[in-house]
C-alpha positions in Angstrom: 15.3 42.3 10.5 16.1 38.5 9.3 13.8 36.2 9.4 15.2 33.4 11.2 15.1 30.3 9.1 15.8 27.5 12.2 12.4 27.9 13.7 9.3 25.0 12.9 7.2 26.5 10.5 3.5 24.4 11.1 3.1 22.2 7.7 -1.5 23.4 7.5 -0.8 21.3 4.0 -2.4 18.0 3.5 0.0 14.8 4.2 1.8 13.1 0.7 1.0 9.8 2.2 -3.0 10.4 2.0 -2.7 11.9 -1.1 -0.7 9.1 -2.8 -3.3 7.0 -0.8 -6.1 8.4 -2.4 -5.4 8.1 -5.6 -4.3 4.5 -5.1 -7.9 4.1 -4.0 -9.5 6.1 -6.7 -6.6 3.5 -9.4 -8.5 0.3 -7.6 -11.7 1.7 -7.9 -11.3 2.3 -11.7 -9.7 -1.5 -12.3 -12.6 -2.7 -10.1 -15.5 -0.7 -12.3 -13.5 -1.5 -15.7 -12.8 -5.5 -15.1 -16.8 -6.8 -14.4 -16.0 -10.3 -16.0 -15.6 -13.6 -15.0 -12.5 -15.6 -14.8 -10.8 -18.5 -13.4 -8.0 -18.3 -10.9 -5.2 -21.4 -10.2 -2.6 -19.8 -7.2 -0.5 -23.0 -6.0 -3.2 -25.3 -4.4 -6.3 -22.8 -4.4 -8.4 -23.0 -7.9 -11.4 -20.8 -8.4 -14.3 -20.9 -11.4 -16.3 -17.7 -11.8 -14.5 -15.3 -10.0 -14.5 -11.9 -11.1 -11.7 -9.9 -11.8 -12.2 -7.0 -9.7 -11.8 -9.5 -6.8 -9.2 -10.7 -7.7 -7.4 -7.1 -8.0 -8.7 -6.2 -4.5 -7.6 -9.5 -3.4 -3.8 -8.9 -5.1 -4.0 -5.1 -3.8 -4.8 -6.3 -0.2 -1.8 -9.3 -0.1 0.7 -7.2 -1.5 -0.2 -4.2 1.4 0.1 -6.9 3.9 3.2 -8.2 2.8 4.9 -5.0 2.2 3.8 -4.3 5.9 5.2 -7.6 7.0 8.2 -7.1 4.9 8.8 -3.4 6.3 8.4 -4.6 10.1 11.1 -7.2 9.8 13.2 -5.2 7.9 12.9 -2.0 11.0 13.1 -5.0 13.6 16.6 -5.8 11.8 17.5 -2.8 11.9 16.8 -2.0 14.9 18.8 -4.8 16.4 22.0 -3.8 14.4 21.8 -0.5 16.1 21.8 -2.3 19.6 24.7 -4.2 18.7 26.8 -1.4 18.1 
């Protein structure tokens, strides 16, 4: 007989989003091990002596994650009220 092809097959595999998660993590923890020194940071009104640099990538990795979530929810709230209009 043919298999049918339309039913849900159960995906057992791990989720792409945890992987590619995970080895963002594993990325940061390398920069963090591999950038011990000190330097100085000047971002528009906020100036720092001593910091070190894997703080400063955490700090960049954790701003940019919040601002692509910000950035994602306005853009699905926009969208979202096109769809109403229509």
């Amino acid at each position: 007989m043919a298999e049918n092809r339309s039913e849900e097959t159960k995906d057992t595999g791990p989720n792409l989003a945890i992987i590619g998660a995970a080895i963002a993590v594993v990325i940061l923890i390398l920069f963090v091990v591999a950038n011990t020194k000190k330097t100085e940071v000047n971002f528009l009104i906020f100036k720092a002596d001593d910091v070190s640099v894997w703080w400063v990538i955490v700090l960049s990795a954790i701003i940019t994650l919040i601002g692509e979530r910000l950035a994602g929810f306005a853009w699905r709230r926009r969208r979202a009220s096109k769809d109403k209009r229509k």
